[in-house]
PDB file with SEQRES, HELIX, SHEET and CRYST1 records, atoms N, CA, C and O in Angstrom:
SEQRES   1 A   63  UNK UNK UNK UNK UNK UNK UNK UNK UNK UNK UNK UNK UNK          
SEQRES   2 A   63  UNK UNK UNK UNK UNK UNK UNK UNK UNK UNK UNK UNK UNK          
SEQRES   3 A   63  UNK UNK UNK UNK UNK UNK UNK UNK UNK UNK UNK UNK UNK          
SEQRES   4 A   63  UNK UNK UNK UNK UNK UNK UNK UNK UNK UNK UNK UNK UNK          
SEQRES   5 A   63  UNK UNK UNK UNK UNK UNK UNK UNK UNK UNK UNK                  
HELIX    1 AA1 UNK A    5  UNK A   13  1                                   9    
HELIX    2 AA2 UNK A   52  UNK A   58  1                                   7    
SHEET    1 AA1 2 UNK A  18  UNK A  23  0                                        
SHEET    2 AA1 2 UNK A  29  UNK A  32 -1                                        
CRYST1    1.000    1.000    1.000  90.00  90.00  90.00 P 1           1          
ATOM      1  N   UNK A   1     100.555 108.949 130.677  1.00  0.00           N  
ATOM      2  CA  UNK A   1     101.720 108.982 129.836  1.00  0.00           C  
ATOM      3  C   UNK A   1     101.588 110.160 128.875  1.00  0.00           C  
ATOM      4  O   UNK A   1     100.494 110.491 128.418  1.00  0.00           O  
ATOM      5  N   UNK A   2     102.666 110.749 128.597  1.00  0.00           N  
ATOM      6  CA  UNK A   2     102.758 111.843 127.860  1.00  0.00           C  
ATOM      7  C   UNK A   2     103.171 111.324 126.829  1.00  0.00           C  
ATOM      8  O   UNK A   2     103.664 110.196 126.797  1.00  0.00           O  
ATOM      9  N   UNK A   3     102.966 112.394 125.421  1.00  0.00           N  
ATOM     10  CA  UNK A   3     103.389 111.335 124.187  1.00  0.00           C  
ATOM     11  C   UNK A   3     103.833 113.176 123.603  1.00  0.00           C  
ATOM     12  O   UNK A   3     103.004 114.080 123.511  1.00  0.00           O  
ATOM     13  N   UNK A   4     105.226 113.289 123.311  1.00  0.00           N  
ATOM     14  CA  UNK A   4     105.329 114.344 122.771  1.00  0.00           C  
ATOM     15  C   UNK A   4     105.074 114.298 120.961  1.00  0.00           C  
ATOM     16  O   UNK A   4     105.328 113.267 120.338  1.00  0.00           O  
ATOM     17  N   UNK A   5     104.501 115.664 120.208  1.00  0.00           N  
ATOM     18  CA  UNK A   5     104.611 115.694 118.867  1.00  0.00           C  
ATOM     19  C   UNK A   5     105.031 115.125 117.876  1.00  0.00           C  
ATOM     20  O   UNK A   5     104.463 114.693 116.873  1.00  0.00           O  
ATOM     21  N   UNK A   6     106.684 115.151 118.394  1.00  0.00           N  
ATOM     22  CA  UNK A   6     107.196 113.946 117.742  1.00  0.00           C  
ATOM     23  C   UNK A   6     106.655 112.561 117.184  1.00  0.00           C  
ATOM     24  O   UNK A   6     106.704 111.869 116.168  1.00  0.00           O  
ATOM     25  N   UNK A   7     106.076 112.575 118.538  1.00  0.00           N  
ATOM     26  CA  UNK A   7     105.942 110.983 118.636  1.00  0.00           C  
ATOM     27  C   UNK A   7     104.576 110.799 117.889  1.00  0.00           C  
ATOM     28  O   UNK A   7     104.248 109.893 117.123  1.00  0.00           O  
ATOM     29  N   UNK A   8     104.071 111.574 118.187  1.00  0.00           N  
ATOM     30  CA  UNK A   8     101.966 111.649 117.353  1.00  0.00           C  
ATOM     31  C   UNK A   8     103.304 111.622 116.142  1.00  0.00           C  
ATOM     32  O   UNK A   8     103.602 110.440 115.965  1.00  0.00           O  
ATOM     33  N   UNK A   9     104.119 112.489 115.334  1.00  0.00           N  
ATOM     34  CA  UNK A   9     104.099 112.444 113.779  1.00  0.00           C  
ATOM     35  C   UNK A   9     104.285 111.467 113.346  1.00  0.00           C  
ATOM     36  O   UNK A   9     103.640 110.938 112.440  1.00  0.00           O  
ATOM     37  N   UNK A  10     105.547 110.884 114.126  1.00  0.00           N  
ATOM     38  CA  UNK A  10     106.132 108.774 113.740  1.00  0.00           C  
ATOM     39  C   UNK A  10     104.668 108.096 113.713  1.00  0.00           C  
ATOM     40  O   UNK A  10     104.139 107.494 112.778  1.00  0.00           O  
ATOM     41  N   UNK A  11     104.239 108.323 114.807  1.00  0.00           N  
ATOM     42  CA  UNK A  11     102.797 107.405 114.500  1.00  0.00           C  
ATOM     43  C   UNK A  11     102.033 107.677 113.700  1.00  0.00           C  
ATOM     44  O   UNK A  11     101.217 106.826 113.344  1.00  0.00           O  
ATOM     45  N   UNK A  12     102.035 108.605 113.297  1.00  0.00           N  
ATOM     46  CA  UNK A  12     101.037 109.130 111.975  1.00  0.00           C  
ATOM     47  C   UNK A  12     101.728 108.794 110.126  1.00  0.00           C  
ATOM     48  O   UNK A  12     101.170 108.508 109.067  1.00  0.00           O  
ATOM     49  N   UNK A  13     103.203 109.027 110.538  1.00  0.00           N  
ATOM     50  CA  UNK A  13     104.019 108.520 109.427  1.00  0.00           C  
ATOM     51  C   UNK A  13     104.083 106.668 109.143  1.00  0.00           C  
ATOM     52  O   UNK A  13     103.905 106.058 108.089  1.00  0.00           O  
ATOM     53  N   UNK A  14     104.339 106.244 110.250  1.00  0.00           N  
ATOM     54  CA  UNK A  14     104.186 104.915 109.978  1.00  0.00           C  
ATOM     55  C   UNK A  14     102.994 103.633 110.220  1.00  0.00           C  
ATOM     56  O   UNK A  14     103.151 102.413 110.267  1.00  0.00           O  
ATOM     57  N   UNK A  15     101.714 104.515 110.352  1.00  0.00           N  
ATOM     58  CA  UNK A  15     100.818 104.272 110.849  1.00  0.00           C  
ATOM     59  C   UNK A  15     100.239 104.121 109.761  1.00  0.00           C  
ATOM     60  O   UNK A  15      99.955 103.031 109.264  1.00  0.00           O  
ATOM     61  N   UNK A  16      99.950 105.494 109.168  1.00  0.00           N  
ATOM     62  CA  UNK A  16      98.917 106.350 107.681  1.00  0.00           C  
ATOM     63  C   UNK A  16      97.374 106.103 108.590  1.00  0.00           C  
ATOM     64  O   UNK A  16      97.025 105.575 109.646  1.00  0.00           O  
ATOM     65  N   UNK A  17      96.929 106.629 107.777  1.00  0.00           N  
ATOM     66  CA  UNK A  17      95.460 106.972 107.792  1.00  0.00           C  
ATOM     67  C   UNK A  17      94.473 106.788 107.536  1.00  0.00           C  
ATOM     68  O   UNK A  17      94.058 107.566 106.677  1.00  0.00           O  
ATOM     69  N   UNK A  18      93.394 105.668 108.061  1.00  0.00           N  
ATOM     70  CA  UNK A  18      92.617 104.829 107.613  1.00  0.00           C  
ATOM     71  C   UNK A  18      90.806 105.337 108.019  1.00  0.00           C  
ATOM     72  O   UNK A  18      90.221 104.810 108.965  1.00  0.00           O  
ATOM     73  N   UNK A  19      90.282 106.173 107.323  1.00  0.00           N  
ATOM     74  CA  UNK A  19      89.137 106.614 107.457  1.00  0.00           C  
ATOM     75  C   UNK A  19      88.037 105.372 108.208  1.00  0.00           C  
ATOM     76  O   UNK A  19      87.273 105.736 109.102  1.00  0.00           O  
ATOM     77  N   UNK A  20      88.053 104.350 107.881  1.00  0.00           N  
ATOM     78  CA  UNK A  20      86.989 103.276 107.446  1.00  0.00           C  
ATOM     79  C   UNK A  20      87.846 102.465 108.328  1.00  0.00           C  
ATOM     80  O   UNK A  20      89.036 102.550 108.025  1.00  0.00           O  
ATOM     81  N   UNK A  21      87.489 101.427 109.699  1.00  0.00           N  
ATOM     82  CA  UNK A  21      88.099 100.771 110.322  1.00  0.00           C  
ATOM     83  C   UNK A  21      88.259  99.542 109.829  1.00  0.00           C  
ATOM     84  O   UNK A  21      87.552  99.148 108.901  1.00  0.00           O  
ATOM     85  N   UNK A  22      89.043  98.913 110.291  1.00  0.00           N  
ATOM     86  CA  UNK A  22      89.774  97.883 109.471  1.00  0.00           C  
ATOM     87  C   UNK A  22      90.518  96.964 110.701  1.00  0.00           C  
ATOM     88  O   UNK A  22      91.087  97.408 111.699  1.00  0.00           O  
ATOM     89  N   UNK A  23      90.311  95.409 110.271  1.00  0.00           N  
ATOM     90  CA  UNK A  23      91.316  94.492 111.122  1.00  0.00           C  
ATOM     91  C   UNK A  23      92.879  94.870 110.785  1.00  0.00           C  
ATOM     92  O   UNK A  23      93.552  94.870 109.754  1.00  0.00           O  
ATOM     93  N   UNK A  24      93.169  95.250 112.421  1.00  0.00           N  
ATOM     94  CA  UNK A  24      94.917  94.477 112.010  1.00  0.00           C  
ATOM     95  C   UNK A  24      95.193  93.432 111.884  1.00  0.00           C  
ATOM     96  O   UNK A  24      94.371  92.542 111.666  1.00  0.00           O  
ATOM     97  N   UNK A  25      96.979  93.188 112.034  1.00  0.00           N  
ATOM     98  CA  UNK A  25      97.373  91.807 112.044  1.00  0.00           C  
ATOM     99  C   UNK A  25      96.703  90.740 112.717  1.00  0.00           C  
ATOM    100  O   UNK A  25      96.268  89.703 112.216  1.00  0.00           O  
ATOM    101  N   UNK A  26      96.654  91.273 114.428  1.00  0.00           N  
ATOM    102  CA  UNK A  26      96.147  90.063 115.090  1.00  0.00           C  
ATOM    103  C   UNK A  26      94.655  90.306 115.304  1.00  0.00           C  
ATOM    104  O   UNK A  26      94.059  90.019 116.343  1.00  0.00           O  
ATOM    105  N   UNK A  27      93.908  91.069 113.820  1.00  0.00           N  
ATOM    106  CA  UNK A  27      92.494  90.988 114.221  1.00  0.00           C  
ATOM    107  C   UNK A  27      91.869  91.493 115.487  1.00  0.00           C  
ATOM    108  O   UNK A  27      91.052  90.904 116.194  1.00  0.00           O  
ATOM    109  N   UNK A  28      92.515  92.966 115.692  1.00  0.00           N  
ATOM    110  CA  UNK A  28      91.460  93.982 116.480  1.00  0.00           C  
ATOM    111  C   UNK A  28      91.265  95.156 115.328  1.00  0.00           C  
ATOM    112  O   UNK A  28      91.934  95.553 114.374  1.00  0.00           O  
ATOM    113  N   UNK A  29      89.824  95.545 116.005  1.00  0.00           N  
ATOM    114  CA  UNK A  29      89.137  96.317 115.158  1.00  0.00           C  
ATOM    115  C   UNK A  29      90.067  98.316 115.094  1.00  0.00           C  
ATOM    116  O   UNK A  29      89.909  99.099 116.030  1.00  0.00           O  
ATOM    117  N   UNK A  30      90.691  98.583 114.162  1.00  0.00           N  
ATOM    118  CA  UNK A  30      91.718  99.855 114.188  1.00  0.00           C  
ATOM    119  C   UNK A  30      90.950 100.686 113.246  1.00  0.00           C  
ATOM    120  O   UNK A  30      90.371 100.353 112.212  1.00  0.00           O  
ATOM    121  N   UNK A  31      91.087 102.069 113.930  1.00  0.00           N  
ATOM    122  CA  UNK A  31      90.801 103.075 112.838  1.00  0.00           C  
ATOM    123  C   UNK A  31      92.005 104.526 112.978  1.00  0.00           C  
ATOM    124  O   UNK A  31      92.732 104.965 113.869  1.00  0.00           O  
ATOM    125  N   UNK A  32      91.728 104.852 111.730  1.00  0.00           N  
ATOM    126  CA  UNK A  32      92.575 106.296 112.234  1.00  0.00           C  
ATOM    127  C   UNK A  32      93.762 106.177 111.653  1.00  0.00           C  
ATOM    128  O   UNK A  32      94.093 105.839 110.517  1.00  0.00           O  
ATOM    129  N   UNK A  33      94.508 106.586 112.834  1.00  0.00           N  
ATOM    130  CA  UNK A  33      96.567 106.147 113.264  1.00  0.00           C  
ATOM    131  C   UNK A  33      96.763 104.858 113.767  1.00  0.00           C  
ATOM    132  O   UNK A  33      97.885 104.526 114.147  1.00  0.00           O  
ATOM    133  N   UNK A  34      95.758 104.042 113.821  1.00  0.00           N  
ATOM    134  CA  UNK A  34      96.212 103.161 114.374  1.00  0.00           C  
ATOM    135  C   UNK A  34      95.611 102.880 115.819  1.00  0.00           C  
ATOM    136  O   UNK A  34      95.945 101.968 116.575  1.00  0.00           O  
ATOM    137  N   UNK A  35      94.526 103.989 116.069  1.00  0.00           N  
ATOM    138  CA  UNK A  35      93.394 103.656 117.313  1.00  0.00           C  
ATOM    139  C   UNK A  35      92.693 102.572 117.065  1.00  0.00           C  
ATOM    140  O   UNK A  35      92.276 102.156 115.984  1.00  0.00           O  
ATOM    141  N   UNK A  36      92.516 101.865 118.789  1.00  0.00           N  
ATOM    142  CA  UNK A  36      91.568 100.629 118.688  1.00  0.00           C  
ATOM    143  C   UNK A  36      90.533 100.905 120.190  1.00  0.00           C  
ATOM    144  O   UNK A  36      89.633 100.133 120.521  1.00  0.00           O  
ATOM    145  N   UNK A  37      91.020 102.521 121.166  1.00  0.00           N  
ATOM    146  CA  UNK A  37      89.414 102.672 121.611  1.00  0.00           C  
ATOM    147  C   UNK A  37      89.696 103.889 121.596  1.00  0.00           C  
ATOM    148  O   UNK A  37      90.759 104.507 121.527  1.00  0.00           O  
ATOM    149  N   UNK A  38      88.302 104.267 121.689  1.00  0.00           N  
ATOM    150  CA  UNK A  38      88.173 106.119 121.416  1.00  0.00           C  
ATOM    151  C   UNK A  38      88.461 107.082 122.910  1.00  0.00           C  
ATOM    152  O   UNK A  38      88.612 106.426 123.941  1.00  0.00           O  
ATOM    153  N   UNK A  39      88.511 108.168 122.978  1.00  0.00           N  
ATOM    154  CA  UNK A  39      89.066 108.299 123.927  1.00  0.00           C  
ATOM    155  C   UNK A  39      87.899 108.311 125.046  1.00  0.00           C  
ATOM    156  O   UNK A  39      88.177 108.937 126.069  1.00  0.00           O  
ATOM    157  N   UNK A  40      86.758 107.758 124.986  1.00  0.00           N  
ATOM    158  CA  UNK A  40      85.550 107.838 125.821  1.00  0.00           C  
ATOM    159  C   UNK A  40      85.875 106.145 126.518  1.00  0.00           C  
ATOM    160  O   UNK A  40      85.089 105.699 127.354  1.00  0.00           O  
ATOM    161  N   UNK A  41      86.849 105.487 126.154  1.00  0.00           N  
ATOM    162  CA  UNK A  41      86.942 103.785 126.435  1.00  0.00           C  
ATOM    163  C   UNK A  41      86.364 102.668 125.171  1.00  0.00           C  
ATOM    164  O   UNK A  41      86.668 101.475 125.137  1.00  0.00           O  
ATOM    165  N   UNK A  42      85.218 103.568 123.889  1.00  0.00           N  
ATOM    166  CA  UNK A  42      84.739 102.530 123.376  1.00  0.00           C  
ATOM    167  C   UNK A  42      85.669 101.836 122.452  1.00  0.00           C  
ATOM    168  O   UNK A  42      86.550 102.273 121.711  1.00  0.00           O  
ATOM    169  N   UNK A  43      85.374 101.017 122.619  1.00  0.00           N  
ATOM    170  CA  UNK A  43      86.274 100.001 121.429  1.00  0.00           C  
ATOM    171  C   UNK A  43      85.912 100.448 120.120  1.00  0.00           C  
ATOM    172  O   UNK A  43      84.795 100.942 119.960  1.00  0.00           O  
ATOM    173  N   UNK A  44      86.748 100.335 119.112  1.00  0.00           N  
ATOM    174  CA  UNK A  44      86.594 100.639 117.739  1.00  0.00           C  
ATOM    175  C   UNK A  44      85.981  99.332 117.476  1.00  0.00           C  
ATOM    176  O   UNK A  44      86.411  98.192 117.654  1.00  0.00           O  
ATOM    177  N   UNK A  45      84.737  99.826 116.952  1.00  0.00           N  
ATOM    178  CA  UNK A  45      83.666  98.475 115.947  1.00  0.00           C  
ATOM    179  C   UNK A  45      84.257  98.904 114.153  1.00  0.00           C  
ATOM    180  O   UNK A  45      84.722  99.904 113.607  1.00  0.00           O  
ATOM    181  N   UNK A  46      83.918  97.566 113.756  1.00  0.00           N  
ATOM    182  CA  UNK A  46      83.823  97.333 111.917  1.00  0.00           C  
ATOM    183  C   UNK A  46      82.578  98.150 111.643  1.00  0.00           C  
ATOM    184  O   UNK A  46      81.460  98.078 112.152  1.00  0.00           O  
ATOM    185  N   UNK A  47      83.125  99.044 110.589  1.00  0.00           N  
ATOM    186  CA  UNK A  47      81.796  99.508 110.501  1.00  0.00           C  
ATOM    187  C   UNK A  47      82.174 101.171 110.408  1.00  0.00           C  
ATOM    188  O   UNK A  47      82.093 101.853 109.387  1.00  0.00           O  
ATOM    189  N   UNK A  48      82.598 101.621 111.727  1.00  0.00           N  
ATOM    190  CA  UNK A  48      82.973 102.524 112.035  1.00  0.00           C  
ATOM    191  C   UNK A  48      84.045 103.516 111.431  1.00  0.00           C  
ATOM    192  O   UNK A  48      85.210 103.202 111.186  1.00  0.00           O  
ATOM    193  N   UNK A  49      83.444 104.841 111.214  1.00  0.00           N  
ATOM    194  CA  UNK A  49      84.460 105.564 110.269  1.00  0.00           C  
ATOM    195  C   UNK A  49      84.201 107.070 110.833  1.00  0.00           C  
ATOM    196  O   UNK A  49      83.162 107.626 111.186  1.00  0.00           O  
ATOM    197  N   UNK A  50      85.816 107.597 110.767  1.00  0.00           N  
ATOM    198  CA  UNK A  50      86.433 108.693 111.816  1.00  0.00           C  
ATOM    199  C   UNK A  50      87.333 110.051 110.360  1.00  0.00           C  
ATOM    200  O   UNK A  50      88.299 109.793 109.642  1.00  0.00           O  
ATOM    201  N   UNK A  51      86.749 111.009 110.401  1.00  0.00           N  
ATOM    202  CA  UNK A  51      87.836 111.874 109.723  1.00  0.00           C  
ATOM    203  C   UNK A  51      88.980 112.070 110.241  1.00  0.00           C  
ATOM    204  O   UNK A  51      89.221 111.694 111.388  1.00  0.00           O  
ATOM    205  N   UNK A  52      89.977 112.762 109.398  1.00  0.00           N  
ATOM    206  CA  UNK A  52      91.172 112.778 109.593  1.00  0.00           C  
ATOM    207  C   UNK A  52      91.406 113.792 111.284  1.00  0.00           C  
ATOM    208  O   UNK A  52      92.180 113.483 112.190  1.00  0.00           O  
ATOM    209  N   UNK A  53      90.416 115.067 111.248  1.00  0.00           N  
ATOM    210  CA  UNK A  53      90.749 115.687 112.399  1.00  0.00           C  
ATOM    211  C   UNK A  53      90.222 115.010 113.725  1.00  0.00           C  
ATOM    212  O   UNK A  53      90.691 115.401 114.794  1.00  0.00           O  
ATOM    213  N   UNK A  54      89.570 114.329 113.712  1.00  0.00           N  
ATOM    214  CA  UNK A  54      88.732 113.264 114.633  1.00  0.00           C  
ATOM    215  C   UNK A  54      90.067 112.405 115.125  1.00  0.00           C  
ATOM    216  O   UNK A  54      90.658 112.432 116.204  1.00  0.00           O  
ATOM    217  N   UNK A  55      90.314 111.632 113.921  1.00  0.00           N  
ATOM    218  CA  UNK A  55      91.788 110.811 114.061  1.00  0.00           C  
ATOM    219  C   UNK A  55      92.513 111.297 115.013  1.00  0.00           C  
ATOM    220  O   UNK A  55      92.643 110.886 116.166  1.00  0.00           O  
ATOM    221  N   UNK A  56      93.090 112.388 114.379  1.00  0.00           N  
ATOM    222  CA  UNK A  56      94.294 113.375 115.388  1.00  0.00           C  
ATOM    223  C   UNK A  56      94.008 113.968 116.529  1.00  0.00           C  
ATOM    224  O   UNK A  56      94.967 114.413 117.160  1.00  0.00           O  
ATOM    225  N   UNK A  57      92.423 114.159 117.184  1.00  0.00           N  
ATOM    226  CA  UNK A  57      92.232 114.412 118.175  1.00  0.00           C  
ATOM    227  C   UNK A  57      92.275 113.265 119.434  1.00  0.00           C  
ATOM    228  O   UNK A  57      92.504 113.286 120.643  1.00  0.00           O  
ATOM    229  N   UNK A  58      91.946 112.340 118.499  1.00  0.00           N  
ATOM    230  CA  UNK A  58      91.937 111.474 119.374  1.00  0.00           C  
ATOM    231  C   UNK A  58      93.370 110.887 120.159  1.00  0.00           C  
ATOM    232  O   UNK A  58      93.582 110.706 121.358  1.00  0.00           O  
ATOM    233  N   UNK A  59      94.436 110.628 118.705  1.00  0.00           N  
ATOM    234  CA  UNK A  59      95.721 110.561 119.394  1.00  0.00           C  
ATOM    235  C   UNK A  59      96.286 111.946 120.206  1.00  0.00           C  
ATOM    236  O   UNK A  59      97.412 111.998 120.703  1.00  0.00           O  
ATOM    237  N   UNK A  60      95.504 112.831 120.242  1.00  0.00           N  
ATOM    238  CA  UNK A  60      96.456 114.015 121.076  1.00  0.00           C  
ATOM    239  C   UNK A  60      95.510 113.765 122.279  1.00  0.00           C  
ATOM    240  O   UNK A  60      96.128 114.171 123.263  1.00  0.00           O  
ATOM    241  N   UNK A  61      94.218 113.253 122.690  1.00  0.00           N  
ATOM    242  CA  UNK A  61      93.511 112.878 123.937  1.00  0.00           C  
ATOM    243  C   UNK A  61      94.492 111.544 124.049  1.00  0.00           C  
ATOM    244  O   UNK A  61      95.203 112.517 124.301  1.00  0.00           O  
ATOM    245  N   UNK A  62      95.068 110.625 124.102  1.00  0.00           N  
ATOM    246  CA  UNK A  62      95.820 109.749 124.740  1.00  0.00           C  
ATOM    247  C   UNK A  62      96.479 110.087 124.813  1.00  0.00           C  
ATOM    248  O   UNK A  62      96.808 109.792 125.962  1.00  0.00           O  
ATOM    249  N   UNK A  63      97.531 110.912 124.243  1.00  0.00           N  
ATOM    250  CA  UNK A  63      99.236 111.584 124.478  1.00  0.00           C  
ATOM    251  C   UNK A  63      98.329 112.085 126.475  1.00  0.00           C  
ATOM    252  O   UNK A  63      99.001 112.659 127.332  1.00  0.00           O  
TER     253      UNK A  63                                                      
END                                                                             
């Protein structure tokens, strides 16, 4: 799936930016924009903390 620019910015606008991973609503482990695995397959663990350009690379490796 392709994910054009656009679409990384909405997700980045209504997402924000969370250095330090954190439960969502239904309690999976999120970091970033709103990532919950990295683009290698691993799951985001508690614990785990990603800079901002890390973040954005990662959503432009799933686009």
């Amino acid at each position: 799936m392709n994910i054009t620019q656009n679409c990384l910015d909405l997700i980045k606008k209504w997402e924000g930016f969370r250095a330090n991973a954190y439960l969502d609503p239904v309690n999976i482990s999120t970091i970033g924009y709103g990532t919950i695995r990295y683009p290698n397959g691993q799951k985001v663990q508690m614990g785990d903390i990603i800079s901002e350009p890390e973040a954005e690379a990662s959503n432009e490796v799933r686009g």
